[in-house]
PyMOL Python script that loads the backbone (N, CA, C, O; Angstrom):
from pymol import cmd

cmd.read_pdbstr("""\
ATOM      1  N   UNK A   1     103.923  75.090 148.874  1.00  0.00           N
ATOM      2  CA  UNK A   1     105.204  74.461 148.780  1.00  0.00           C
ATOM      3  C   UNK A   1     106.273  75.531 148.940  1.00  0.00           C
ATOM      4  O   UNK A   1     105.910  76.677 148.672  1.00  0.00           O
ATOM      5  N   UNK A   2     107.577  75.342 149.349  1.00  0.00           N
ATOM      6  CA  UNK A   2     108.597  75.915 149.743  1.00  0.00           C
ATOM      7  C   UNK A   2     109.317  75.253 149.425  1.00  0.00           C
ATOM      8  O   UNK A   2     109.275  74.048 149.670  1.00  0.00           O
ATOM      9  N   UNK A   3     110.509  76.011 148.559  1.00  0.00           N
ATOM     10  CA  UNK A   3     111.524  75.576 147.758  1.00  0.00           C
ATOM     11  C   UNK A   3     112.941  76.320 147.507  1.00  0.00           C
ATOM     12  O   UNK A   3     112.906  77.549 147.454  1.00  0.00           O
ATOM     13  N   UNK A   4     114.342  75.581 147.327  1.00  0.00           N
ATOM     14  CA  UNK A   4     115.061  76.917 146.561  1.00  0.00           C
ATOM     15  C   UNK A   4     116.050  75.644 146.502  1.00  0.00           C
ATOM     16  O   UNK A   4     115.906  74.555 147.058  1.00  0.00           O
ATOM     17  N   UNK A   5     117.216  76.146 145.571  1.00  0.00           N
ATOM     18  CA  UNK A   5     118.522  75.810 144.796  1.00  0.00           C
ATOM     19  C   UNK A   5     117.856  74.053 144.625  1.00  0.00           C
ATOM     20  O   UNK A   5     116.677  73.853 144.919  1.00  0.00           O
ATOM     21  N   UNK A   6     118.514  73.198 144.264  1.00  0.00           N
ATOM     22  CA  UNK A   6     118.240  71.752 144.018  1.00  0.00           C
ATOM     23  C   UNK A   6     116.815  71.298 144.496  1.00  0.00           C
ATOM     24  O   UNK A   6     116.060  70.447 144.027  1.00  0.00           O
ATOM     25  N   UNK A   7     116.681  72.158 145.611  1.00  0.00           N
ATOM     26  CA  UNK A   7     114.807  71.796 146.592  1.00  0.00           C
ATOM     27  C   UNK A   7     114.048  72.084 145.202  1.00  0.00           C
ATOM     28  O   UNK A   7     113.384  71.130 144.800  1.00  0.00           O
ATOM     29  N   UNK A   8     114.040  72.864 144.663  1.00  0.00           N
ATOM     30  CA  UNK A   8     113.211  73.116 143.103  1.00  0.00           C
ATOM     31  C   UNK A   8     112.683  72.212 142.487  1.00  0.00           C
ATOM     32  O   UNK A   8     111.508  72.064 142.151  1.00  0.00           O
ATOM     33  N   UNK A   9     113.808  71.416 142.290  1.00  0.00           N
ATOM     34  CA  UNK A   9     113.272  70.109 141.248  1.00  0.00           C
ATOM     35  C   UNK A   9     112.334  69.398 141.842  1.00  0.00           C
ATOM     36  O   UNK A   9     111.233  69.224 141.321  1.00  0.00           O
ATOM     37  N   UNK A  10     112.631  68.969 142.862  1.00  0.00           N
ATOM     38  CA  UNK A  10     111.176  67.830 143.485  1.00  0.00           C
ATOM     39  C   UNK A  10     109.720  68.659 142.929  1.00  0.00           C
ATOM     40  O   UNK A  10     108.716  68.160 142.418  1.00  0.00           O
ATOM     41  N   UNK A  11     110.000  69.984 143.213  1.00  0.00           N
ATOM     42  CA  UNK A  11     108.837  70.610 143.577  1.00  0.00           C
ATOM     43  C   UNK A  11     108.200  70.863 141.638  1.00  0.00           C
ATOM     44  O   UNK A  11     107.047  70.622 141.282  1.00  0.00           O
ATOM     45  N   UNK A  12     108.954  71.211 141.013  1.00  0.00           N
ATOM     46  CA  UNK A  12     108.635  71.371 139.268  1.00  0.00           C
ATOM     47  C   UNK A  12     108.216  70.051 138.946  1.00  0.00           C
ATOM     48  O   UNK A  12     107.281  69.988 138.147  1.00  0.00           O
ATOM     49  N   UNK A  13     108.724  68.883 139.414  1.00  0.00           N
ATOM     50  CA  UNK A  13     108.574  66.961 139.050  1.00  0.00           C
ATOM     51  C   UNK A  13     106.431  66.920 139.723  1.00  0.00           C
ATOM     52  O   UNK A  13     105.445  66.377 139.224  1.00  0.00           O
ATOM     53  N   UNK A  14     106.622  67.838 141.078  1.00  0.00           N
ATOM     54  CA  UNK A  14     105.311  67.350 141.682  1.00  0.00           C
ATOM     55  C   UNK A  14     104.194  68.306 140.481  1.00  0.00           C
ATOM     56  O   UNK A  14     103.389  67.792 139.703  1.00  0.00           O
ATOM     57  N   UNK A  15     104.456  69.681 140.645  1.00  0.00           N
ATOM     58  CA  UNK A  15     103.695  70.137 139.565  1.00  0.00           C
ATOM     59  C   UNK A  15     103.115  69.685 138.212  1.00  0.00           C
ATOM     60  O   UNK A  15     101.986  69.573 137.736  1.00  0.00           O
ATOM     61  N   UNK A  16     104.347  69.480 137.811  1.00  0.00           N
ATOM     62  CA  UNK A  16     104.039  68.283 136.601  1.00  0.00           C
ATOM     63  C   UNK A  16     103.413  67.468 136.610  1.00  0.00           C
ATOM     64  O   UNK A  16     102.528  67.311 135.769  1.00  0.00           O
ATOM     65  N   UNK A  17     103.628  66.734 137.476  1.00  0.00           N
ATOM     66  CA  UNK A  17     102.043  65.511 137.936  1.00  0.00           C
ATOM     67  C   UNK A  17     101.303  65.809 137.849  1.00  0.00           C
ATOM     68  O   UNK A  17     100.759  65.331 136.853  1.00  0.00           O
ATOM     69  N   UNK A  18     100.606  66.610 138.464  1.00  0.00           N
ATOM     70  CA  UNK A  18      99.068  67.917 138.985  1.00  0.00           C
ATOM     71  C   UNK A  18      99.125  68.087 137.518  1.00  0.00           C
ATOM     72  O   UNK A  18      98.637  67.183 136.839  1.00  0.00           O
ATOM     73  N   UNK A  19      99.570  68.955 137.017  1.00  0.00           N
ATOM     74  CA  UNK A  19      99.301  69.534 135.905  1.00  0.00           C
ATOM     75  C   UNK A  19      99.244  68.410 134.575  1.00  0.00           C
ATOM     76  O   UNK A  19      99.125  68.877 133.442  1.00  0.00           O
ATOM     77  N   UNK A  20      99.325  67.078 134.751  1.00  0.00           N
ATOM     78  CA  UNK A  20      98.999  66.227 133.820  1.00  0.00           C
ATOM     79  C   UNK A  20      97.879  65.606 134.080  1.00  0.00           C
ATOM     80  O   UNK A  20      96.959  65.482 133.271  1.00  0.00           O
ATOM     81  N   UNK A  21      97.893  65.065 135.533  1.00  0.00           N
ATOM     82  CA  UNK A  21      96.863  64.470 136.058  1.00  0.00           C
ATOM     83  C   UNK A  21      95.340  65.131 136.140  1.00  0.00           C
ATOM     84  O   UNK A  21      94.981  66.244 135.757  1.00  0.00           O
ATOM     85  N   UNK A  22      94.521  64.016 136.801  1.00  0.00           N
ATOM     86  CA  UNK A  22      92.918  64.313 136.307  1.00  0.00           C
ATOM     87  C   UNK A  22      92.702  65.925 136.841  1.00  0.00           C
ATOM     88  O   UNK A  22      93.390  66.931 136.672  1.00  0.00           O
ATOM     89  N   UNK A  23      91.445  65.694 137.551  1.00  0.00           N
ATOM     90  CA  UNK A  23      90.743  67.335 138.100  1.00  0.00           C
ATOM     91  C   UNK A  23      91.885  68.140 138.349  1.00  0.00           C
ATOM     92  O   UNK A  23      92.803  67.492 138.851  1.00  0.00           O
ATOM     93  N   UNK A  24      92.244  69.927 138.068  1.00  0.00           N
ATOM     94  CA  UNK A  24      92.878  70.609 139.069  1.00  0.00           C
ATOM     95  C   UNK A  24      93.046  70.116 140.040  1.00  0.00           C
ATOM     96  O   UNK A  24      92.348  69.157 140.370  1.00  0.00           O
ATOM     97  N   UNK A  25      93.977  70.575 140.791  1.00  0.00           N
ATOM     98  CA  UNK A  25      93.798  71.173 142.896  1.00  0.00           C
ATOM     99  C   UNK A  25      92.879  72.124 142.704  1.00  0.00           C
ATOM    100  O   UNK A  25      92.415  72.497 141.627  1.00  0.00           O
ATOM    101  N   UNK A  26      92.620  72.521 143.827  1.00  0.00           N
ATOM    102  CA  UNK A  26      92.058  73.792 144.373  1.00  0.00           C
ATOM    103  C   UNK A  26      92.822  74.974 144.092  1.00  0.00           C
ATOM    104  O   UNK A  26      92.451  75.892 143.361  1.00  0.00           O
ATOM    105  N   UNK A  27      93.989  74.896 144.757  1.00  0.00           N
ATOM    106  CA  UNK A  27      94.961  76.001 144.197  1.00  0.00           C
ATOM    107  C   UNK A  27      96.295  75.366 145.266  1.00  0.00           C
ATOM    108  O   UNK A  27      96.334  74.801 146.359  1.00  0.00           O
ATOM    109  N   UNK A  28      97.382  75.861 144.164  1.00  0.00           N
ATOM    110  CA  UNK A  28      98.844  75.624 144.960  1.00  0.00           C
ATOM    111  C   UNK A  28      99.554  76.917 144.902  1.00  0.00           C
ATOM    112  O   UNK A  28      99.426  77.878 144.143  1.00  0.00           O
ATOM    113  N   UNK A  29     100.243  76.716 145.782  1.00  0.00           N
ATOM    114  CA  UNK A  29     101.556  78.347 146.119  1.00  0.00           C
ATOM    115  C   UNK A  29     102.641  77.943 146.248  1.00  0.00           C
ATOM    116  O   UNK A  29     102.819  77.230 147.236  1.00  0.00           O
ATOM    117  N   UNK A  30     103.674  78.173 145.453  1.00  0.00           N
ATOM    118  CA  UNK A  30     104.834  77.866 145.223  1.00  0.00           C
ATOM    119  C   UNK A  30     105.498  79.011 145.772  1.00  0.00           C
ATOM    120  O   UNK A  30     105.196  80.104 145.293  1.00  0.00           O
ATOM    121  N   UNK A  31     106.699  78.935 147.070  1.00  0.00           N
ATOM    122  CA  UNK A  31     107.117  80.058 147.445  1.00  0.00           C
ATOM    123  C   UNK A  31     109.067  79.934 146.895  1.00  0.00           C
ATOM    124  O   UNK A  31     109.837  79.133 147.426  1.00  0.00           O
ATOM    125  N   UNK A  32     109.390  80.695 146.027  1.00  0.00           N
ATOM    126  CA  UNK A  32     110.606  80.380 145.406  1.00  0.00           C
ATOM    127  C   UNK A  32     111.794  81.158 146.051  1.00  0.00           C
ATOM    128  O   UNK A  32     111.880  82.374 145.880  1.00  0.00           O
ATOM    129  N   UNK A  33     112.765  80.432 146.834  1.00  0.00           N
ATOM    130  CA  UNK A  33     113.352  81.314 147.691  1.00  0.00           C
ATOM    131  C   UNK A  33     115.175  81.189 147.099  1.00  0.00           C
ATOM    132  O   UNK A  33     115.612  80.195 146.519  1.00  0.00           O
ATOM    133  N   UNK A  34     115.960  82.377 147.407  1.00  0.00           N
ATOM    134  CA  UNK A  34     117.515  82.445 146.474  1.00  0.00           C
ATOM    135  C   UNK A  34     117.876  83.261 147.712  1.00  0.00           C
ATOM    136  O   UNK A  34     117.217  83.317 148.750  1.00  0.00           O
ATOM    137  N   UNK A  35     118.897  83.818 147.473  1.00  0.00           N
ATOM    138  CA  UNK A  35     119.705  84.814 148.490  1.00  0.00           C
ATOM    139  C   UNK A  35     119.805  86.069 147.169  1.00  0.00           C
ATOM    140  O   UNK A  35     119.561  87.246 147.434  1.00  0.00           O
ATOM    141  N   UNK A  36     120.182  85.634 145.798  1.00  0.00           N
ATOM    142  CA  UNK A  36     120.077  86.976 144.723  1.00  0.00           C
ATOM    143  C   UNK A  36     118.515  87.084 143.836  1.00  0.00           C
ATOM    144  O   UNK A  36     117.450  86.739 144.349  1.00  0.00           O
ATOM    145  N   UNK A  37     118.561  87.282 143.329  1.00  0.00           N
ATOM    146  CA  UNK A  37     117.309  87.038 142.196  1.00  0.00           C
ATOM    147  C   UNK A  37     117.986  86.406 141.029  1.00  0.00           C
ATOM    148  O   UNK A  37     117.440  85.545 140.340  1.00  0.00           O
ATOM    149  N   UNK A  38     119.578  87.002 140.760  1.00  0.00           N
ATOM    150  CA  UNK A  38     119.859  85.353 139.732  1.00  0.00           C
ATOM    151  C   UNK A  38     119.905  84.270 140.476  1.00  0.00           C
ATOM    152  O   UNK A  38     120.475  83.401 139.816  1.00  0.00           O
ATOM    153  N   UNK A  39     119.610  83.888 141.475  1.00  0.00           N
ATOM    154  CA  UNK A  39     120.165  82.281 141.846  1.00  0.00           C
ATOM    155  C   UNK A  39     118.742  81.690 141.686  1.00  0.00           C
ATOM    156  O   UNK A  39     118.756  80.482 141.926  1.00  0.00           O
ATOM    157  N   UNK A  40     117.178  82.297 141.262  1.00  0.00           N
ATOM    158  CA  UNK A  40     116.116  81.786 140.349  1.00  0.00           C
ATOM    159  C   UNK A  40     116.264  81.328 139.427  1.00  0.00           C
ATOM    160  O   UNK A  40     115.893  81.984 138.454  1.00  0.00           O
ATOM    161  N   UNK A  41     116.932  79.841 139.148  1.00  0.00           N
ATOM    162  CA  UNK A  41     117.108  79.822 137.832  1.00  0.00           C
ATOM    163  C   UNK A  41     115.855  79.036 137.108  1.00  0.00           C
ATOM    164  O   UNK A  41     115.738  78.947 135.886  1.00  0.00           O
ATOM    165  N   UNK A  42     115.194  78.636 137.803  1.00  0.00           N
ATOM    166  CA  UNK A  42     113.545  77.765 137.459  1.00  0.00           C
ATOM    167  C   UNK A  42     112.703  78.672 137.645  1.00  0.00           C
ATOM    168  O   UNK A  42     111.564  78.225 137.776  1.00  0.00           O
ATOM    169  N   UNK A  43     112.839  80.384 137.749  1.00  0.00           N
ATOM    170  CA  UNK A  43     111.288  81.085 137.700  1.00  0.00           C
ATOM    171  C   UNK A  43     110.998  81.316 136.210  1.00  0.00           C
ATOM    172  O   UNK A  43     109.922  81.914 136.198  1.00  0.00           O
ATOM    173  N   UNK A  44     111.354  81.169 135.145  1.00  0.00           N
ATOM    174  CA  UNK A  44     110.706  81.192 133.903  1.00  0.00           C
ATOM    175  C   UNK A  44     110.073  79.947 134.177  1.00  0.00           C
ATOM    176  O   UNK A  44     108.846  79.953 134.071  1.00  0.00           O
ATOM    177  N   UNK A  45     110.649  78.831 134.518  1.00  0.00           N
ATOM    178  CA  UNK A  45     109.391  77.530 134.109  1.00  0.00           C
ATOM    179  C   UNK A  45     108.437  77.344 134.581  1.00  0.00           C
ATOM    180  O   UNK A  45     107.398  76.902 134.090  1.00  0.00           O
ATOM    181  N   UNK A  46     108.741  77.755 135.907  1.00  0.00           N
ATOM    182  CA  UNK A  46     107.959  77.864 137.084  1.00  0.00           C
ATOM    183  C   UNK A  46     106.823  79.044 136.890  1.00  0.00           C
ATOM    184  O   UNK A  46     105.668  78.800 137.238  1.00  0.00           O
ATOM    185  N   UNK A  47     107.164  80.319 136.332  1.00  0.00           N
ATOM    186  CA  UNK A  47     106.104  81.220 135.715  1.00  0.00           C
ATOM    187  C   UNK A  47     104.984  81.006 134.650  1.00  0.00           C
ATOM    188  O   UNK A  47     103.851  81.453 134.473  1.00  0.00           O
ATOM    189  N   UNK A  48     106.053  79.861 133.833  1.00  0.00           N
ATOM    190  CA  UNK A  48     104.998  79.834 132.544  1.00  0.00           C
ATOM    191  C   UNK A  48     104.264  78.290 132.527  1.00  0.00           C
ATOM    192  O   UNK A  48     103.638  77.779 131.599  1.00  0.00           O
ATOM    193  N   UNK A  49     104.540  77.767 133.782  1.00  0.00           N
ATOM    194  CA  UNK A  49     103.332  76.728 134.413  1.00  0.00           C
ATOM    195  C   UNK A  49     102.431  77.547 135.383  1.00  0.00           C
ATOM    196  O   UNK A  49     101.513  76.798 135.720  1.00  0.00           O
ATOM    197  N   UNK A  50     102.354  78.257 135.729  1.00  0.00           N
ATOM    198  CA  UNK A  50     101.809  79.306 136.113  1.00  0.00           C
ATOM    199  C   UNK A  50     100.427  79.583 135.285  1.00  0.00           C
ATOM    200  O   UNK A  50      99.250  79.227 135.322  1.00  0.00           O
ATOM    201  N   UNK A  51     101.294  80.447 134.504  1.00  0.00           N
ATOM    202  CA  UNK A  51     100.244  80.910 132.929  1.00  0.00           C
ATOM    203  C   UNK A  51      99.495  79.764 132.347  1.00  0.00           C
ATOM    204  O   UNK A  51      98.622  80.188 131.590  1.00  0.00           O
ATOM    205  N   UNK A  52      99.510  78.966 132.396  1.00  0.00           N
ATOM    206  CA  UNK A  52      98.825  77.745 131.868  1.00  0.00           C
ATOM    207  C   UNK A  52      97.809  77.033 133.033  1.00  0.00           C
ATOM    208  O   UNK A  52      96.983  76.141 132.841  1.00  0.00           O
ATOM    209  N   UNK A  53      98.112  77.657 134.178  1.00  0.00           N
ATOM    210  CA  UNK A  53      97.185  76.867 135.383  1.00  0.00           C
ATOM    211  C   UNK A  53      97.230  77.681 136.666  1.00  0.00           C
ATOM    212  O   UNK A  53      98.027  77.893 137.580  1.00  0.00           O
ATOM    213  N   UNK A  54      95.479  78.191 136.152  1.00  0.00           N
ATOM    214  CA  UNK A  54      95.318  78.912 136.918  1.00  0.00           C
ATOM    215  C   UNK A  54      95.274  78.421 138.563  1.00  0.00           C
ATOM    216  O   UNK A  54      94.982  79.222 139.451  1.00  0.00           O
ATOM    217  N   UNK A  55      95.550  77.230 138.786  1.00  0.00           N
ATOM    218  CA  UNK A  55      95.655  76.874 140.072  1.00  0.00           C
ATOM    219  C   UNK A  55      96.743  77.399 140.772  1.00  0.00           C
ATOM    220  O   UNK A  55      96.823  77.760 141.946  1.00  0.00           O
ATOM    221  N   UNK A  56      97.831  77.383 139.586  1.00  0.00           N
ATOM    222  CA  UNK A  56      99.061  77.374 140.693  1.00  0.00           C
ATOM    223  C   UNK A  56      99.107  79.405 140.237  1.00  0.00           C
ATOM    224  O   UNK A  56      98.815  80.217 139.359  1.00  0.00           O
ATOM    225  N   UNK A  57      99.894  79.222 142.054  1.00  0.00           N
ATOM    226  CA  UNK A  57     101.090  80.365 142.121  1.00  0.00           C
ATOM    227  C   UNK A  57     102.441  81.008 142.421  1.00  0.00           C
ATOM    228  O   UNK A  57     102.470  81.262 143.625  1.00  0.00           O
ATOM    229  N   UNK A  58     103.425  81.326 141.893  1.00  0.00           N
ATOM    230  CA  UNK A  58     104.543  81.270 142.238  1.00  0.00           C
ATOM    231  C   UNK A  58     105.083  82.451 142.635  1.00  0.00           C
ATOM    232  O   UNK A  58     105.143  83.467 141.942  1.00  0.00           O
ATOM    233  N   UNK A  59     105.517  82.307 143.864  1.00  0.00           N
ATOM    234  CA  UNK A  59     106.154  83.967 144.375  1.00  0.00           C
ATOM    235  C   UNK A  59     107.337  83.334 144.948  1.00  0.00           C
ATOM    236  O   UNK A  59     107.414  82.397 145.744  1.00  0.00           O
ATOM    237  N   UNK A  60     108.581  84.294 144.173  1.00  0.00           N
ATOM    238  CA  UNK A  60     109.869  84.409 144.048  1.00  0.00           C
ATOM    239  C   UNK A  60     110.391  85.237 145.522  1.00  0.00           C
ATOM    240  O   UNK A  60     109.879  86.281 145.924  1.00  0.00           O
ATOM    241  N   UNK A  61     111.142  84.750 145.973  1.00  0.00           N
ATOM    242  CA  UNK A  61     111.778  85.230 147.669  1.00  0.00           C
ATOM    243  C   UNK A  61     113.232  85.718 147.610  1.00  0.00           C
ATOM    244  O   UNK A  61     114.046  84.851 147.293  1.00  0.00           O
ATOM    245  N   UNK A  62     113.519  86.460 147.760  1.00  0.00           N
ATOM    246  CA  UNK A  62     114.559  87.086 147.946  1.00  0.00           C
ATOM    247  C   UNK A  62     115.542  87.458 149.015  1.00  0.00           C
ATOM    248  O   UNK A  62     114.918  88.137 149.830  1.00  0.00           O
ATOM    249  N   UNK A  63     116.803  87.327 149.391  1.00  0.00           N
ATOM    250  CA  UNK A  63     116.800  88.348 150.251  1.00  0.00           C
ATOM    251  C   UNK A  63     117.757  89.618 150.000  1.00  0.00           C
ATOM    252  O   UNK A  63     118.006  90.368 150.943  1.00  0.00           O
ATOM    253  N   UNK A  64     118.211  89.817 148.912  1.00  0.00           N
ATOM    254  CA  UNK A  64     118.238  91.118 148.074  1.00  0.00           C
ATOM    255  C   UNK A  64     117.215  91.433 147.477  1.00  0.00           C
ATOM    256  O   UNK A  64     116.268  90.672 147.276  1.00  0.00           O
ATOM    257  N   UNK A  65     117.300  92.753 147.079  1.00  0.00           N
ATOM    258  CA  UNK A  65     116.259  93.360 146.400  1.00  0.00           C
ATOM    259  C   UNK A  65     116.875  93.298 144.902  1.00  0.00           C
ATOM    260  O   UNK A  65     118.058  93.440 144.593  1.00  0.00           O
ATOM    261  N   UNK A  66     115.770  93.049 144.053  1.00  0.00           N
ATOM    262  CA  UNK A  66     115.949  92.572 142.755  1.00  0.00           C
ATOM    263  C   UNK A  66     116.939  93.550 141.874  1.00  0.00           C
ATOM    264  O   UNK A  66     117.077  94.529 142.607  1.00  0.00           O
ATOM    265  N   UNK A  67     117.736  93.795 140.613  1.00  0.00           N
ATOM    266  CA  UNK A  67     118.210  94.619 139.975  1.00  0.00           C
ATOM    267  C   UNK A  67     117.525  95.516 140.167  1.00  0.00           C
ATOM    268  O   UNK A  67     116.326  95.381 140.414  1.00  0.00           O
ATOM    269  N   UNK A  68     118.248  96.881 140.087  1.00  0.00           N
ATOM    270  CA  UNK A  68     117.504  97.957 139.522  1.00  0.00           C
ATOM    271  C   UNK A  68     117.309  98.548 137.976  1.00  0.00           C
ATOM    272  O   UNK A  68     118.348  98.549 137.316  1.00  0.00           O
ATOM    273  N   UNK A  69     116.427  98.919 137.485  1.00  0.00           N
ATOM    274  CA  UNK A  69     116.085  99.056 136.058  1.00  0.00           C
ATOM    275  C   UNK A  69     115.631 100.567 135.851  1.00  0.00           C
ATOM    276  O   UNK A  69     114.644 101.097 136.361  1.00  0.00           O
ATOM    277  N   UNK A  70     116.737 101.259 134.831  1.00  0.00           N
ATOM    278  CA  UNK A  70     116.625 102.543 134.828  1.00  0.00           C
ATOM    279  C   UNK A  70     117.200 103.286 135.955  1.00  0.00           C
ATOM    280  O   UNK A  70     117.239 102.922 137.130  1.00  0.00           O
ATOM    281  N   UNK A  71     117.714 104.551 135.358  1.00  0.00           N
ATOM    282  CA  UNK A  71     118.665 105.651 136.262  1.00  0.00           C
ATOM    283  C   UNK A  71     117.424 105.868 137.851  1.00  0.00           C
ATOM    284  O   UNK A  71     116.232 106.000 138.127  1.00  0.00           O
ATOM    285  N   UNK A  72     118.820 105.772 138.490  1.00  0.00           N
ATOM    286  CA  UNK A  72     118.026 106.013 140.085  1.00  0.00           C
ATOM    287  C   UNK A  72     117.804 107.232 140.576  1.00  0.00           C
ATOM    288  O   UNK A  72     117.257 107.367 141.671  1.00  0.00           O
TER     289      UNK A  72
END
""", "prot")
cmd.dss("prot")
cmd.show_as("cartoon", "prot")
cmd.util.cbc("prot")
cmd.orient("prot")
């Protein structure tokens, strides 16, 4: 799945299904796309449905490079 700004929600509503409903998937890939890394504002939920199912995966898209952390 491919997603970003309002596109998100459909995609967290479909997860939710899966993740209530019967058998796993096989596996899903959630590709989470912003122009900053704040405009992610669903990768905590989206991470910690993640952590709970090992099916899914979520990789965050950028097209800045994330903060920097610690002297450069």
């Amino acid at each position: 799945m491919i997603g970003g700004g309002t596109g998100i929600a459909p995609i967290q509503a479909i997860l939710h299904g899966l993740e209530m409903s019967g058998p796993p998937p096989r596996s899903v890939i959630v590709y989470y796309g912003a122009r900053r890394w704040e405009g992610l504002h669903a990768l905590d939920n989206l991470r910690s449905m993640s952590y709970r199912n090992r099916w899914l995966d979520v990789v965050p898209v950028v097209e800045e490079p994330p903060p920097a952390t610690g002297p450069r």
